[in-house]
Every structure is written in structure tokens, then in C-alpha cells.
VODO-156308 format. One record per residue: x, y, z of N, C-alpha, C in turn. Coordinates in steps of 0.1 Angstrom, whole numbers, plus 2048, in hexadecimal, padded with zeros to 3 digits. Layout:
<recs>
<rec><n_east>X</n_east><n_north>Y</n_north><n_up>Z</n_up><ca_east>X</ca_east><ca_north>Y</ca_north><ca_up>Z</ca_up><c_east>X</c_east><c_north>Y</c_north><c_up>Z</c_up></rec>
...
</recs>
This chain:
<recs>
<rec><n_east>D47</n_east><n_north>392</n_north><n_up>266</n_up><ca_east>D43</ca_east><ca_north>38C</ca_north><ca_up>259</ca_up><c_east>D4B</c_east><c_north>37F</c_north><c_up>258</c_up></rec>
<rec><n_east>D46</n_east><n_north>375</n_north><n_up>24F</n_up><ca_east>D4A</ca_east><ca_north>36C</ca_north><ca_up>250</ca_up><c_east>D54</c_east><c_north>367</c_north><c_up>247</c_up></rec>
<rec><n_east>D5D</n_east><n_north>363</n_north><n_up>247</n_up><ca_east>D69</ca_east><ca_north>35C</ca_north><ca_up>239</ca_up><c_east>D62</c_east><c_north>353</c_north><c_up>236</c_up></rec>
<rec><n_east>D65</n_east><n_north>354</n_north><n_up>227</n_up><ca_east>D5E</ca_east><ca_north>345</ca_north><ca_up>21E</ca_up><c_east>D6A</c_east><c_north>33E</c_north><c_up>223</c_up></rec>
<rec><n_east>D62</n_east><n_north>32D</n_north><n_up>21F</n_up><ca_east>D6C</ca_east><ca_north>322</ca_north><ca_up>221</ca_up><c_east>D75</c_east><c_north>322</c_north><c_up>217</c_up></rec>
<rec><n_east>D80</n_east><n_north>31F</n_north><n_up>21C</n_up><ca_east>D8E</ca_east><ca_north>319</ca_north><ca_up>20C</ca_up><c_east>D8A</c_east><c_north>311</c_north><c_up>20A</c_up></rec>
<rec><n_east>D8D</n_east><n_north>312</n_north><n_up>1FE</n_up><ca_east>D8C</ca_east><ca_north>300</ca_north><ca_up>1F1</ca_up><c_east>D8E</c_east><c_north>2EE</c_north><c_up>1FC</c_up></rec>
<rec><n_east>D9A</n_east><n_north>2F0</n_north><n_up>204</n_up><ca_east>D9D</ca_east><ca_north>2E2</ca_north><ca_up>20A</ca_up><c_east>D92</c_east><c_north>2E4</c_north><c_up>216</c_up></rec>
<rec><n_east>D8E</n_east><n_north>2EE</n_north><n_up>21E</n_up><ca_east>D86</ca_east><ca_north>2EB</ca_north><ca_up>228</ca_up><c_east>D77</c_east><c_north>2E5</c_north><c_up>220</c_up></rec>
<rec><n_east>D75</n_east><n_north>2EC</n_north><n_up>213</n_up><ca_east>D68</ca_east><ca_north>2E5</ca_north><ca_up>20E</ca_up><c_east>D68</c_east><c_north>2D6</c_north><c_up>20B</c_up></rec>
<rec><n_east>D76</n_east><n_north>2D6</n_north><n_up>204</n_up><ca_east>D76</ca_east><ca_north>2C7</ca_north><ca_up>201</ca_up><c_east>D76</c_east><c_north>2BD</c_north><c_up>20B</c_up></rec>
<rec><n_east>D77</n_east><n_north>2C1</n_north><n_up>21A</n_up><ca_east>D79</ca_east><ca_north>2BA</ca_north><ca_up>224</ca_up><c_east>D6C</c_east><c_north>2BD</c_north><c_up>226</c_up></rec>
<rec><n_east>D61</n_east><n_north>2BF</n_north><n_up>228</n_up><ca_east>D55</ca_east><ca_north>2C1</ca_north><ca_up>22B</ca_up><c_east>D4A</c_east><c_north>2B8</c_north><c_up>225</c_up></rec>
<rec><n_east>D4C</n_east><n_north>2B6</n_north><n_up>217</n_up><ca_east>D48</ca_east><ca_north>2AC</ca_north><ca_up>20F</ca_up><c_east>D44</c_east><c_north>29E</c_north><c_up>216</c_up></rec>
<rec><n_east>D38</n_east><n_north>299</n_north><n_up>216</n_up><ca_east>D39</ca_east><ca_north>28C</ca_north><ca_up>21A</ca_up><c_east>D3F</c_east><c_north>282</c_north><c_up>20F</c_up></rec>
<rec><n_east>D45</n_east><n_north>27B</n_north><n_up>21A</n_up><ca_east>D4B</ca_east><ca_north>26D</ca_north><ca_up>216</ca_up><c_east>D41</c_east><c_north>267</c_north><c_up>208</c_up></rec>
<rec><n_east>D35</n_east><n_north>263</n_north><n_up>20A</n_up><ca_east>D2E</ca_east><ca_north>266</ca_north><ca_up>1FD</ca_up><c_east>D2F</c_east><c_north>265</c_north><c_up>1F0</c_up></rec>
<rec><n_east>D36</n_east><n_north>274</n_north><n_up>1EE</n_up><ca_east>D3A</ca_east><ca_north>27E</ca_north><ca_up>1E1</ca_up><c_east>D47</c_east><c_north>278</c_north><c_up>1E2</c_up></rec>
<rec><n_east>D4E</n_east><n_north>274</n_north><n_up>1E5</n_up><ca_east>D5B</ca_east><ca_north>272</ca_north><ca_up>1E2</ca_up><c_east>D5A</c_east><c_north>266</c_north><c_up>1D5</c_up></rec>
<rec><n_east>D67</n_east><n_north>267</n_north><n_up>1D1</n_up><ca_east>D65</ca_east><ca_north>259</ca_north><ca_up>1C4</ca_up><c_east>D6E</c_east><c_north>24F</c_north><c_up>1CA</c_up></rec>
<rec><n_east>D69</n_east><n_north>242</n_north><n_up>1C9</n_up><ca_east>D6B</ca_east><ca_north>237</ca_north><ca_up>1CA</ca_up><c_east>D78</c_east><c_north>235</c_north><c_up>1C6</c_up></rec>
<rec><n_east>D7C</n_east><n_north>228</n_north><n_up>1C8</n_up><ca_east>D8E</ca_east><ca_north>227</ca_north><ca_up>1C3</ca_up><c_east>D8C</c_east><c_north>223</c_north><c_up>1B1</c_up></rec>
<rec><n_east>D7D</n_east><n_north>21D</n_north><n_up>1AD</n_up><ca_east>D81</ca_east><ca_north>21E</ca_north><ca_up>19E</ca_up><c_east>D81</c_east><c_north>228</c_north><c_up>198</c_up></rec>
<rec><n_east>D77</n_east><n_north>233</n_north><n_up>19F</n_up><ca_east>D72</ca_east><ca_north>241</ca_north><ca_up>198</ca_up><c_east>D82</c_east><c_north>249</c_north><c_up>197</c_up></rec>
<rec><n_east>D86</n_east><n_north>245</n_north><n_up>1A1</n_up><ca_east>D96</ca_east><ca_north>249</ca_north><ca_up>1A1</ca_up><c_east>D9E</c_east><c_north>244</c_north><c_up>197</c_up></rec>
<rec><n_east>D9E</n_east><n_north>23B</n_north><n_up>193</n_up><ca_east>DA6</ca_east><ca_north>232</ca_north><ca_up>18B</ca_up><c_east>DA3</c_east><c_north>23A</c_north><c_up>17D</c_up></rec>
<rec><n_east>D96</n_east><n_north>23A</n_north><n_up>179</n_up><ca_east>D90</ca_east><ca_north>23E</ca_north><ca_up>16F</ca_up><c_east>D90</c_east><c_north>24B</c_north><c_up>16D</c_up></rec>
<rec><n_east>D90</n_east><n_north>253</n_north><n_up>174</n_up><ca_east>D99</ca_east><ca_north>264</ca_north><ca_up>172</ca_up><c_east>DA9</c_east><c_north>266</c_north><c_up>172</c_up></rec>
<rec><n_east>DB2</n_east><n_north>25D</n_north><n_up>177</n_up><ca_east>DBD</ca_east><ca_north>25F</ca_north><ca_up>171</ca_up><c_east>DBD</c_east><c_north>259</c_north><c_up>164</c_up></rec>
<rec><n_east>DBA</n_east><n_north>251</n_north><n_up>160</n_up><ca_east>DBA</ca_east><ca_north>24A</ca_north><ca_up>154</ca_up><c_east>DB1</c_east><c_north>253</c_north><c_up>146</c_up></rec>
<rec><n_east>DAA</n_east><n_north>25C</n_north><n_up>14B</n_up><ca_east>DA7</ca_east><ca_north>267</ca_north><ca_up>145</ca_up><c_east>DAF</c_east><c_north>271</c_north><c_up>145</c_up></rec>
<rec><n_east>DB6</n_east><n_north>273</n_north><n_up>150</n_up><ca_east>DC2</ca_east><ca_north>280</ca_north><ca_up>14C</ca_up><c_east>DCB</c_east><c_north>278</c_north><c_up>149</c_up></rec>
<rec><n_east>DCE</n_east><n_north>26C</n_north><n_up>146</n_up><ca_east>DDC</ca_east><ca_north>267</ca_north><ca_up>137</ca_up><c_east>DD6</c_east><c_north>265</c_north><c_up>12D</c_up></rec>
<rec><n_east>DCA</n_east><n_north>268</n_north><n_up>12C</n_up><ca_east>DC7</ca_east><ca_north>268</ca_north><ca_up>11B</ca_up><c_east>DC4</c_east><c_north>276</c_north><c_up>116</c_up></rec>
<rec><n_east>DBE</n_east><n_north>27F</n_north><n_up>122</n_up><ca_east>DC2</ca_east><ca_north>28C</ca_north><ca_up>11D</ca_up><c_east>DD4</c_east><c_north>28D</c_north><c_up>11A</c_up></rec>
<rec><n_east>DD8</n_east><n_north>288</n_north><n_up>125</n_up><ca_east>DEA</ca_east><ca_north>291</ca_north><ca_up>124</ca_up><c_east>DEF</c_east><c_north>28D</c_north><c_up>119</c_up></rec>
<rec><n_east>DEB</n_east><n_north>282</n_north><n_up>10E</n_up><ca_east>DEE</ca_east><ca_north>279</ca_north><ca_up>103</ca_up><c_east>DE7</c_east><c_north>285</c_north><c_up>0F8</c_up></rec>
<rec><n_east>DDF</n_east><n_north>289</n_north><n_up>0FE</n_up><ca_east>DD6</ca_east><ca_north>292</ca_north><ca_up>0F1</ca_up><c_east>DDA</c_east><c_north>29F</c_north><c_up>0F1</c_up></rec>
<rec><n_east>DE5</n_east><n_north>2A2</n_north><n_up>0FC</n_up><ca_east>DEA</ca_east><ca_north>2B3</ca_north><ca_up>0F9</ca_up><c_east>DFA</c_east><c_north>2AB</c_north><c_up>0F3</c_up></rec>
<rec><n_east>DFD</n_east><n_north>2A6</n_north><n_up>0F1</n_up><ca_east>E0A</ca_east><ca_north>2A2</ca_north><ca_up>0EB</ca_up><c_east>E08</c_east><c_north>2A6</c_north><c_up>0DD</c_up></rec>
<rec><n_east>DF8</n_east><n_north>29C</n_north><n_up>0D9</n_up><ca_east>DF4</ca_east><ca_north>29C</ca_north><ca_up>0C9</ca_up><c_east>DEF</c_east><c_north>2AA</c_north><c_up>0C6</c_up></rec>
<rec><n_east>DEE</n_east><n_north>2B4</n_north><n_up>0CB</n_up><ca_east>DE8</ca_east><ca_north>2C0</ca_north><ca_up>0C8</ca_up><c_east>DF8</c_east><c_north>2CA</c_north><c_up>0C0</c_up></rec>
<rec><n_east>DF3</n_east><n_north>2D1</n_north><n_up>0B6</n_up><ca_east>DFB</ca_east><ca_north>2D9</ca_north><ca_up>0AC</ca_up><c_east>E00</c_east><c_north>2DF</c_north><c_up>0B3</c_up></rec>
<rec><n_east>E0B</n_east><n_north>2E9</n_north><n_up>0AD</n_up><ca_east>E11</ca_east><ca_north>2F3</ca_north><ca_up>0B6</ca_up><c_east>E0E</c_east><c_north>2FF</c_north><c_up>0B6</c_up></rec>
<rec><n_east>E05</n_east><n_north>2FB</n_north><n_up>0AC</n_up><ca_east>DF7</ca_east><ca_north>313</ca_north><ca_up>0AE</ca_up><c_east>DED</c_east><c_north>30E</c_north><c_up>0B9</c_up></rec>
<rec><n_east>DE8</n_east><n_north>301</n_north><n_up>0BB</n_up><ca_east>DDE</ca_east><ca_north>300</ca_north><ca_up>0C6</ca_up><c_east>DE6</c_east><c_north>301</c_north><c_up>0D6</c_up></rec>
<rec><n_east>DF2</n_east><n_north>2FC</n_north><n_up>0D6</n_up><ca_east>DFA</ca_east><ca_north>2FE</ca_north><ca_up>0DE</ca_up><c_east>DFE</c_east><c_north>307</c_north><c_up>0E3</c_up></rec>
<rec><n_east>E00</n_east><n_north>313</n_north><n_up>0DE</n_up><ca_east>E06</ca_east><ca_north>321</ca_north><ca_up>0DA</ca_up><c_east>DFA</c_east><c_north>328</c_north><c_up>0E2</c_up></rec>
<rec><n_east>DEC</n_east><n_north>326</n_north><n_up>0DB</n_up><ca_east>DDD</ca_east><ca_north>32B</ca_north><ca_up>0E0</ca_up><c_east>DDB</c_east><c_north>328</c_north><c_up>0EF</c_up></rec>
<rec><n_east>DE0</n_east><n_north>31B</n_north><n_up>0F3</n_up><ca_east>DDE</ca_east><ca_north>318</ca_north><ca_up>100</ca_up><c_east>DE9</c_east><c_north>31B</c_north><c_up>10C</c_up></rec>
<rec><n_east>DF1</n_east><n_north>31F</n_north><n_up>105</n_up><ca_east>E00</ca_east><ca_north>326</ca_north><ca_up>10F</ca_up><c_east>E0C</c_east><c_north>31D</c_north><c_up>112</c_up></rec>
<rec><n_east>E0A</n_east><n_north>315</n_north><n_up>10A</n_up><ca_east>E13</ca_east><ca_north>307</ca_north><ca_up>10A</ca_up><c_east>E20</c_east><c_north>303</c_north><c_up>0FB</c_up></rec>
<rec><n_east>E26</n_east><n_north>2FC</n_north><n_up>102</n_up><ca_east>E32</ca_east><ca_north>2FB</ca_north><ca_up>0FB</ca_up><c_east>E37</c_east><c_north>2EF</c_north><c_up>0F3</c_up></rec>
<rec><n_east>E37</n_east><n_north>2E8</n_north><n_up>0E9</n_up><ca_east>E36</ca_east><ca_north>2DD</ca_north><ca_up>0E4</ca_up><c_east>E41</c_east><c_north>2D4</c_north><c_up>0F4</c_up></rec>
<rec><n_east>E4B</n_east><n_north>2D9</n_north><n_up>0F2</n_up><ca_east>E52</ca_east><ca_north>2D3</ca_north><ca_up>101</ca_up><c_east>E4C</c_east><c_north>2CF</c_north><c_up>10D</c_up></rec>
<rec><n_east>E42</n_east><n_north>2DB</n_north><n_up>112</n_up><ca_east>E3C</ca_east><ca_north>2DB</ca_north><ca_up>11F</ca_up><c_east>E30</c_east><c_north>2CE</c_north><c_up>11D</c_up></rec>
<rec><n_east>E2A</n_east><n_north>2D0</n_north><n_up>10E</n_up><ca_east>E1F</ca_east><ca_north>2C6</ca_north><ca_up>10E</ca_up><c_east>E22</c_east><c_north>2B7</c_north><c_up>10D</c_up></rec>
<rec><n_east>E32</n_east><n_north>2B3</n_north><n_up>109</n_up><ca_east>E34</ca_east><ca_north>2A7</ca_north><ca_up>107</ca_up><c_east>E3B</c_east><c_north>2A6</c_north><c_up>116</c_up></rec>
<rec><n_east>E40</n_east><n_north>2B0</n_north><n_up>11A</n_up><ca_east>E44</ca_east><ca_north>2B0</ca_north><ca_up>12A</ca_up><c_east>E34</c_east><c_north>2A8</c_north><c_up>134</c_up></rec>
<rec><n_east>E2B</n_east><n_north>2AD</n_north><n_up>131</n_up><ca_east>E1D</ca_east><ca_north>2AB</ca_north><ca_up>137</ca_up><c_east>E1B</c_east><c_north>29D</c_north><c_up>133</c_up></rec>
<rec><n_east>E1D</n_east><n_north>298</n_north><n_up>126</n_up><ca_east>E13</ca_east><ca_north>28B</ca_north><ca_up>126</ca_up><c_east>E1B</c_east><c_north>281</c_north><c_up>129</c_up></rec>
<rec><n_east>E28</n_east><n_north>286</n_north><n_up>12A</n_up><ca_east>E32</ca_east><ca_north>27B</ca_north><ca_up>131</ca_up><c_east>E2D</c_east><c_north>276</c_north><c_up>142</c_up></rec>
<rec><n_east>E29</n_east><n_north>280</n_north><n_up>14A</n_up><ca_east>E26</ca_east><ca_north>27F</ca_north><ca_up>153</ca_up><c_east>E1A</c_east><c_north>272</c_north><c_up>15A</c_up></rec>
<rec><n_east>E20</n_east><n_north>26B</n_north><n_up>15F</n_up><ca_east>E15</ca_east><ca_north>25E</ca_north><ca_up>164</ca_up><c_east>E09</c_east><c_north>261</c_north><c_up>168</c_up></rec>
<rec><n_east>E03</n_east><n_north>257</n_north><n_up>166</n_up><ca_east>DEE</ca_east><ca_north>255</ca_north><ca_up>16A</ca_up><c_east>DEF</c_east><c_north>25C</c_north><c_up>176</c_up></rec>
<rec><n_east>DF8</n_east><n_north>256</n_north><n_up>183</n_up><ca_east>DF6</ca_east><ca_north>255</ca_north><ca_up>18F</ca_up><c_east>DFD</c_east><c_north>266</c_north><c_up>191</c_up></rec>
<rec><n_east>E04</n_east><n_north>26E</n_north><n_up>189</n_up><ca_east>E0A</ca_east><ca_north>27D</ca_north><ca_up>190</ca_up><c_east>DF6</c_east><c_north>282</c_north><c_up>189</c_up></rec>
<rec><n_east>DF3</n_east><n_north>287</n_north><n_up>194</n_up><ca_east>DE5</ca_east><ca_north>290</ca_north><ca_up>190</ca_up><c_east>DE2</c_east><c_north>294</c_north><c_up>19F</c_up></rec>
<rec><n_east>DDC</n_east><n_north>2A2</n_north><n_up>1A0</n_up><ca_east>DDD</ca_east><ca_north>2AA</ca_north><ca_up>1A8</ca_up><c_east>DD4</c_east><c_north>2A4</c_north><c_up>1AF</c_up></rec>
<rec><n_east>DD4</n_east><n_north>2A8</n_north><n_up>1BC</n_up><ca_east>DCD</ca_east><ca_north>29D</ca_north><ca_up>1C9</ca_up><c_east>DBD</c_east><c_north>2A1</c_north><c_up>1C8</c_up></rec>
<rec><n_east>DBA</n_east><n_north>2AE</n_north><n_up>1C7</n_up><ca_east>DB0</ca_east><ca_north>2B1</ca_north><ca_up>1C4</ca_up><c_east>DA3</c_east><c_north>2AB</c_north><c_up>1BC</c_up></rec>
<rec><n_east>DAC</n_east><n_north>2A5</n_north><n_up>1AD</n_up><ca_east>DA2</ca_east><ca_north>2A1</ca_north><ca_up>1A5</ca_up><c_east>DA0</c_east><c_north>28C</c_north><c_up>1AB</c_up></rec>
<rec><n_east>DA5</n_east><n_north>28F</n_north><n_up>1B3</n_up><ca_east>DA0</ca_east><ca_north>280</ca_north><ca_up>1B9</ca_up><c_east>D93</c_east><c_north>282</c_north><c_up>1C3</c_up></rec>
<rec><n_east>D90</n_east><n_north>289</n_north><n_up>1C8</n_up><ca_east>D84</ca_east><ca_north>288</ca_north><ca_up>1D0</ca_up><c_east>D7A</c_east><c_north>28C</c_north><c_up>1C9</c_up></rec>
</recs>
């Protein structure tokens, strides 16, 4: 029987293609600093709901454009 592929051998399989360009790149970090800006402004019961800690979420939107997981770049 056969093993499914892991997550990185798929992403390596992907044509060149589907990948995003260096603005498309630009343009999704610059979306996760305006999310990480928008869990700072979130209350502390929505916070609470989501498993997070007023600390951890101003810990998060401190975090620069450029720290984002390598993943969401392709």
C-alpha cells in the first residue's frame, strides 16, 4: 500500500506556476501585520474564546511582517 505524500513533499511538487511572485509575497506578510495589529485590538473575553492571553496577543503583533511561517509564502 501506498503512504500519502507529507505536506513539504506536496509543496515541492507544485509547479513553479502556483507559487506567488515576490509582490504576492510582499502582500501576504503585510496582511499578517494587519491581522497581528487586529488581535492586539481584540477584548479580553474574545481573547479568552480563542486561547490567548492579552500578553501573548501583544507578544504576536509585536512580531515583524518578515517572521511568518515559510509555508504561507508559497
Amino acid at each position: 500500500m501506498d503512504r500519502p505524500l507529507s505536506f513539504p513533499a506536496l509543496v515541492r511538487l507544485r509547479p513553479a506556476a502556483l507559487r506567488l511572485p515576490p509582490w504576492g509575497r510582499l502582500l501576504r506578510r503585510l496582511d499578517c501585520g494587519r491581522s497581528r495589529r487586529h488581535l492586539a485590538d481584540l477584548d479580553d473575553h474574545i481573547l479568552r474564546d480563542i486561547g490567548l492571553t492579552r500578553d501573548q496577543a501583544l507578544q504576536e503583533a509585536e512580531r515583524p511582517i518578515w517572521d511568518v511561517p515559510a509555508h504561507w509564502l508559497r
